[in-house]
C-alpha positions as CSV (number, residue, x, y, z in Angstrom):
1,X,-21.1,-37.0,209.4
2,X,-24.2,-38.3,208.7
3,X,-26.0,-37.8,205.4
4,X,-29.0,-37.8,203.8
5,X,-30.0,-40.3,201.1
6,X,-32.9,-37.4,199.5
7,X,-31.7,-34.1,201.1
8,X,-29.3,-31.4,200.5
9,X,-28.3,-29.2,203.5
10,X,-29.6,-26.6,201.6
11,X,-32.9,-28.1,202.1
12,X,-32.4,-27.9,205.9
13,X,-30.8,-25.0,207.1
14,X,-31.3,-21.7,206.8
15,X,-29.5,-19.4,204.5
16,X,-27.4,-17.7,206.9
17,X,-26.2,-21.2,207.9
18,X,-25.6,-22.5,204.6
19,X,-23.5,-19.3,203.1
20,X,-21.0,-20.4,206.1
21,X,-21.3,-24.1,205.6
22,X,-22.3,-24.5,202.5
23,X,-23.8,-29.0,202.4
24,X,-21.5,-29.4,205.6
25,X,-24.1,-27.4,207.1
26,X,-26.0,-30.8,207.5
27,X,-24.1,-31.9,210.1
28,X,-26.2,-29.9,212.5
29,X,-29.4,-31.5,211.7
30,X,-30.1,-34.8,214.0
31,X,-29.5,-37.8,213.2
32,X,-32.9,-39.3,214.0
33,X,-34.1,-36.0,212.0
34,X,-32.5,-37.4,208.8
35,X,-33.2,-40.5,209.0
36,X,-37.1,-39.7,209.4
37,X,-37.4,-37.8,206.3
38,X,-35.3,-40.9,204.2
39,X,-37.5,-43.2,205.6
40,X,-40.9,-40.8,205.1
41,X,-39.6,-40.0,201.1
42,X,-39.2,-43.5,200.7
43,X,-42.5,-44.8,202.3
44,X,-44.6,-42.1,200.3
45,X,-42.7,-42.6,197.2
46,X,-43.6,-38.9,195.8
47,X,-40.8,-35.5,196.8
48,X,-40.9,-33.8,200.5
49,X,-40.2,-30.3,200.8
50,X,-38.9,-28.8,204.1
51,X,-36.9,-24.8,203.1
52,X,-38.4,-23.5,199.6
53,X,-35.9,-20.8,198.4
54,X,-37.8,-19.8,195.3
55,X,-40.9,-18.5,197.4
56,X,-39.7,-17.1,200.7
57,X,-39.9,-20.1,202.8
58,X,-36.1,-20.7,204.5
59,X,-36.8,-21.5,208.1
60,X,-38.3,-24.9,208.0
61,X,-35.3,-26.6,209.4
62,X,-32.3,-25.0,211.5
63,X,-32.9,-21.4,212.7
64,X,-30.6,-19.9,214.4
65,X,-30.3,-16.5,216.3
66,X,-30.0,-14.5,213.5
67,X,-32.9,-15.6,211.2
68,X,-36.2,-13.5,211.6
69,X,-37.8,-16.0,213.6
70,X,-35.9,-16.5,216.4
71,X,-34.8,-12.8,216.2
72,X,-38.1,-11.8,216.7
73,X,-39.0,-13.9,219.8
74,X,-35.8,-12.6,221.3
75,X,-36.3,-8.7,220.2
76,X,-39.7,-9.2,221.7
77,X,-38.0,-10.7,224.9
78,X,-39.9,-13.9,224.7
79,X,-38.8,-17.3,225.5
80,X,-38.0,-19.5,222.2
81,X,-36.7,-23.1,222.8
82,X,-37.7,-24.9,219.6
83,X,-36.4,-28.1,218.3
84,X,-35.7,-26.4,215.3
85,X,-32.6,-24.4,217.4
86,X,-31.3,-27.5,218.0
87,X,-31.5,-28.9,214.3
88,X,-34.0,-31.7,216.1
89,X,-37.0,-30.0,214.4
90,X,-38.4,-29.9,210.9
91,X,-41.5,-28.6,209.3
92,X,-42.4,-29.8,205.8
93,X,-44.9,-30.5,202.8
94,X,-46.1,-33.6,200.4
95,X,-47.3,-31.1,197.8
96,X,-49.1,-33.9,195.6
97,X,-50.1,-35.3,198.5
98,X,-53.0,-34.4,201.3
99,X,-51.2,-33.0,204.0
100,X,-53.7,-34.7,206.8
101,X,-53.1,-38.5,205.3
102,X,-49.8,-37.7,205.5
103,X,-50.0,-36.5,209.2
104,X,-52.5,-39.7,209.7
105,X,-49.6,-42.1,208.1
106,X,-47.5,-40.7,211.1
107,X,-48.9,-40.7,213.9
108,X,-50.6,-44.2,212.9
109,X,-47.0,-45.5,212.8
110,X,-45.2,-44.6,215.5
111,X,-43.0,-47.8,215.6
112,X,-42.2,-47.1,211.9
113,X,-41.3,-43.8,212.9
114,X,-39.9,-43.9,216.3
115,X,-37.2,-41.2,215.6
116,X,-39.7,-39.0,216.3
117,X,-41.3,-38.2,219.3
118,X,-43.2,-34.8,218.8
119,X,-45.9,-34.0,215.8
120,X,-47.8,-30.6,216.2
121,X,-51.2,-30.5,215.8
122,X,-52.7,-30.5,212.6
123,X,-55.8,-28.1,213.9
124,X,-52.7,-25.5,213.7
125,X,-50.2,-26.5,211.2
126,X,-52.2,-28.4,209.2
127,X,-54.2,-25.0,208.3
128,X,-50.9,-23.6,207.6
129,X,-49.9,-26.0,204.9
130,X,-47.1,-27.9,206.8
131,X,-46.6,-30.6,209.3
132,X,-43.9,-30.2,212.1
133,X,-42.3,-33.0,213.2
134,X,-39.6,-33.3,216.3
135,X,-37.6,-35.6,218.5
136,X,-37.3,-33.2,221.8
137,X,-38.0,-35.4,224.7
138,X,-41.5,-36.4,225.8
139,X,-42.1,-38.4,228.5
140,X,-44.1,-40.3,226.8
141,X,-43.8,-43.8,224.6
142,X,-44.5,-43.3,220.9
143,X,-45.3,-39.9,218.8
144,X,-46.9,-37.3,221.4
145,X,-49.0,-35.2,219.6
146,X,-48.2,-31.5,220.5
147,X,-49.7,-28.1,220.0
């Protein structure tokens, strides 16, 4: 099972997830995924925050079909195939850092960081406080930027 060098599963997964799991819960977050937030913590040198308990935010990392999220897409009959289903998906925060140099640092490395292929675009999550990364197939060589 892989692990993480800065994360807990707790960190990852949703809470439904983890009260089955518990930190073997990890095991369903990619590879590549894990190895792209060591390698982004190390590089930045400062804390990343995906899941944040303590004010509401639990579905950063794996969802699953019984998590409001994808409930809701489903409940409202519409399609939902996000990376973050398939533990391939993460969205996170630098808090003592700005988010768009962050996002900039990314998508200005994409040999550094070529477990990833997807980044959403910061015109939408930016705003939002978070940057989505993903390693769902492209098409395309390097980090695709996505919206």
């Amino acid at each position: 099972m892989q692990k993480s060098k800065y994360f807990k599963g707790k960190e990852l997964v949703s809470p439904e997830v983890y009260k089955i799991y518990g930190e073997e819960a990890i095991k369903f977050i990619a590879k590549d995924i894990l190895i792209f937030l060591d390698l982004l913590r190390e590089d930045l040198g400062v804390p990343i925050l995906v899941n944040r308990p303590s004010v509401g935010i639990t579905q950063r990392g794996l969802r699953t079909t019984i998590d409001s999220i994808v409930k809701d897409k489903v409940k409202n009959n519409k399609l939902y195939l996000s990376a973050h289903v398939l533990g391939r998906g993460v969205d996170f925060e630098v808090p003592s850092m700005d988010m768009k140099k962050v996002y900039e640092r990314i998508i200005n490395n994409p040999r550094r960081y070529s477990m990833i292929t997807r980044i959403e675009d910061p015109n939408v999550t930016l705003a939002k406080g978070y940057i989505h990364v993903d390693n769902m197939e492209t098409g395309k060589n390097g980090i695709y930027g996505s919206n």
